[in-house]
C-alpha positions as CSV (number, residue, x, y, z in Angstrom):
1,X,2.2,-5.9,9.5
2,X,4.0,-3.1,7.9
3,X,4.2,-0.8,10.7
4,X,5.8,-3.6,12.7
5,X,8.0,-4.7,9.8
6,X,9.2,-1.1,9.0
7,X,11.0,0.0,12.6
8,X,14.2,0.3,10.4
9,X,12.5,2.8,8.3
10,X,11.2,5.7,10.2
11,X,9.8,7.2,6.7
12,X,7.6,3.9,6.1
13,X,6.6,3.8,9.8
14,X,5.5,6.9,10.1
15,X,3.5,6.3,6.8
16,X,2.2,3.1,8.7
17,X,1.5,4.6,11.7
18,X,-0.7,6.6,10.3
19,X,-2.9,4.6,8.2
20,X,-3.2,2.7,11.4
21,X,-4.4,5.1,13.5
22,X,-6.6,5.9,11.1
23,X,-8.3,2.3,11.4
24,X,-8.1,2.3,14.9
25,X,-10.1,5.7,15.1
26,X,-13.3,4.2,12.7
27,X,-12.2,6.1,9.9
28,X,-10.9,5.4,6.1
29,X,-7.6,5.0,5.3
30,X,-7.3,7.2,2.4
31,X,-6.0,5.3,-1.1
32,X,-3.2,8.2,-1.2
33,X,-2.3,7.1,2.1
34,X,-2.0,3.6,1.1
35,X,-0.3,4.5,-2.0
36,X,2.1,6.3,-0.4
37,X,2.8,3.7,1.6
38,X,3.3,0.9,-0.5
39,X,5.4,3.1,-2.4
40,X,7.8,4.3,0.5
41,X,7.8,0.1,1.8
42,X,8.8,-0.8,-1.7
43,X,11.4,2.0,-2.2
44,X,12.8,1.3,1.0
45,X,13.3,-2.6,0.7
46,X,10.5,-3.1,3.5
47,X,8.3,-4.9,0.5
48,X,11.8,-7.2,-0.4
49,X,12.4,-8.4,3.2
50,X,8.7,-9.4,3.5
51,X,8.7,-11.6,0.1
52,X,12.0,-13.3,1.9
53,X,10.9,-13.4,4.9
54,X,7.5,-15.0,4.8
55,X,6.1,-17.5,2.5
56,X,3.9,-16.3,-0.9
57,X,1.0,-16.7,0.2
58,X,1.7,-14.9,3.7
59,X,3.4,-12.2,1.8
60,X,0.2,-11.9,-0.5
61,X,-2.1,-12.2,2.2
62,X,-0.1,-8.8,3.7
63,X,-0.2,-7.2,0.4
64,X,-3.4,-8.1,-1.5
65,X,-5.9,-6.1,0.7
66,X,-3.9,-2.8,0.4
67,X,-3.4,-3.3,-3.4
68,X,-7.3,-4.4,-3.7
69,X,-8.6,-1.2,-1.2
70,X,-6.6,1.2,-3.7
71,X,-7.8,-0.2,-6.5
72,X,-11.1,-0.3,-5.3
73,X,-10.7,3.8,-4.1
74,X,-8.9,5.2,-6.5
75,X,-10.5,7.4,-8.9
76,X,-11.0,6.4,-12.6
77,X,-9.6,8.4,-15.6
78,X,-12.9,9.5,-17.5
79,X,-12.5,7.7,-20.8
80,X,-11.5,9.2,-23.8
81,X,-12.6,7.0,-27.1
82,X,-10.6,4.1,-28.4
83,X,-7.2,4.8,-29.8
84,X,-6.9,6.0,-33.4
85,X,-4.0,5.6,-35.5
86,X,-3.0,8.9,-37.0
């Protein structure tokens, strides 16, 4: 849905295309990849006209999966200890 929402923004579609091709081919789409491009669809208004155009629960149902595949890729900070008060 991004890569077809995001012909105005060669920067976002390119990010698109990519992560699509990716899925197309069998393979991962790398959580950078997605990060990247929920970042450039957000900085270029792409993530704006989709809340407008489409209901809540479309636009979350576009969203959700990419925020939840990052999350779930992502690497985690190794902890450090609770927070002390100097």
């Amino acid at each position: 849905m991004l890569l077809a929402e995001s012909g105005a923004h060669p920067e976002v579609a390119k990010i698109a295309q990519s992560a699509y091709e990716d899925l197309y081919s069998g393979r991962d789409v790398s959580y950078e990849l997605l990060n990247d491009l929920l970042g450039a669809a957000s900085g270029r208004g792409v993530l704006a006209a989709l809340r407008q155009k489409y209901s809540p629960a479309a636009y979350e149902a576009i969203i959700e999966p990419i925020c939840l595949e990052i999350g779930r890729r992502a690497p985690v900070p190794p902890y450090r200890g609770p927070l002390h008060e100097a």
